[in-house]
Residue, then its C-alpha position, 0 to 999 in steps of 0.5 A: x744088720x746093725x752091731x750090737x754096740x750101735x743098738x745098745x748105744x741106740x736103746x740107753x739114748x732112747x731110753x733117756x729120751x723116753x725118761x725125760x720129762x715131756x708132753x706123753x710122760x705128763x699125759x701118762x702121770x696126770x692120766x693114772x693118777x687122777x683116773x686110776x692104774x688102769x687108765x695111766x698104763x692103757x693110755x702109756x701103752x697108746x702113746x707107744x703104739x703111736x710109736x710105731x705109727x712114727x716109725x712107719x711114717x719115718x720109713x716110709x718117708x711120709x713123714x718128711x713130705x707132711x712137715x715139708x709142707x707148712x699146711x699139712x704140718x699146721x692142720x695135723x698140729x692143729x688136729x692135735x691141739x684140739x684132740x687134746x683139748x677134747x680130752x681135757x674137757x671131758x677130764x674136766x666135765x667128769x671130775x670125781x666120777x671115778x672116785x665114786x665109781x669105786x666108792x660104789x663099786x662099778x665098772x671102771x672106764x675100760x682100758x681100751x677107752x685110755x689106749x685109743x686116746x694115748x695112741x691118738x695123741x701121740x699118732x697125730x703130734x707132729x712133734x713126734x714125727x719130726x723126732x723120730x726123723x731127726x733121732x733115727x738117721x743118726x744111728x743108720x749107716x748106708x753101708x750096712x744095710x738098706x736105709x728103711x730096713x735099718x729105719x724100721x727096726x730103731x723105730x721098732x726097738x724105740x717103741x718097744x722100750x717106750x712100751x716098758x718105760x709108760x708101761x711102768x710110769x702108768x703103773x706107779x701114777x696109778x698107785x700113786x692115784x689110788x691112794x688120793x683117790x680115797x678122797x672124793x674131794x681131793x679127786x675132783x682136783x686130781x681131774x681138774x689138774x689132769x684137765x688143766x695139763x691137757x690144755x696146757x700141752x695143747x696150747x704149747x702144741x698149737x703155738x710151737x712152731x717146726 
């Protein structure tokens, strides 16, 4: 359907796209460091399923009918504003508790808790439905194949190598947590920070414009 030099040419830009500093990869590293490995790669592994919810949209051509309209596009933006505002304010509320949940040897949050929130705060940032709408249609050509299909499996390739790219980057912010978090007080300000980058990001999210 597409040769193999478009999908390679396709897979290195992606991956310097996913790579490059930006909203989920601050979410990924403040979440693993300041909650643990665990937390970093379900939450990157949520952000990458949010993924394929933006690979349907831009299939489907839903997502262009939802950023054509300034409301739909403002309530979704405001929708995840306030998402991430939810997020850093349980961050906030419940800082340290995860150093001394390991101090005294507990259950650690589970790692569906971080999917859900990643694959929320990317599925509903239309910032991400613009890009992939954007991304996707410059390495389609009509005359190899049926525009959707050829739409389907980019999206598809995007979100699989994001799955290994925030895999990865939750992994090592998670390694890189451990280590601080063996210090209680020093864990209090990794959630505040963490708290404090969830804000900022929501507030960029709401002021942005299209």
């Amino acid at each position: 359907m597409i040769p193999g030099e478009v999908l390679l040419a396709f897979l290195a830009a992606s991956a310097l796209i996913t790579i490059a500093p930006g909203p989920d990869n601050l979410m990924v590293l403040s979440i693993g460091i300041s909650r643990g490995r665990g937390a970093g790669i379900g939450f990157g592994l949520g952000c990458a399923l949010g993924c394929f919810t933006h690979t349907l949209w831009a299939t489907l051509g839903i997502g262009a009918v939802v950023l054509a309209s300034a409301a739909a596009f403002t309530a979704l933006k405001m929708a995840g504003a306030a998402y991430l505002v939810y997020i850093g304010i349980n961050a906030w509320r419940h800082a340290g508790e995860m150093a001394l949940t390991r101090l005294e040897q507990c259950p650690a949050e589970p790692l569906g808790l971080h999917l859900r929130r990643g694959f929320v705060a990317n599925a509903i940032n239309p910032k991400v439905a613009l890009f992939f709408i954007a991304f996707l249609p410059q390495f389609v050509d009509p005359t190899r194949a049926a525009v959707w299909q050829q739409m389907l499996l980019l999206g598809l390739l995007f979100a699989a190598q994001t799955v290994v790219i925030f895999g990865g980057l939750g992994w090592f912010a998670g390694s890189l947590g451990r280590r601080l978090q063996r210090q209680p007080r020093l864990a209090v300000w990794l959630d505040r920070g963490a708290a404090a980058i969830f804000f900022a990001l929501a507030l960029h999210l709401a002021t942005a414009g299209r």
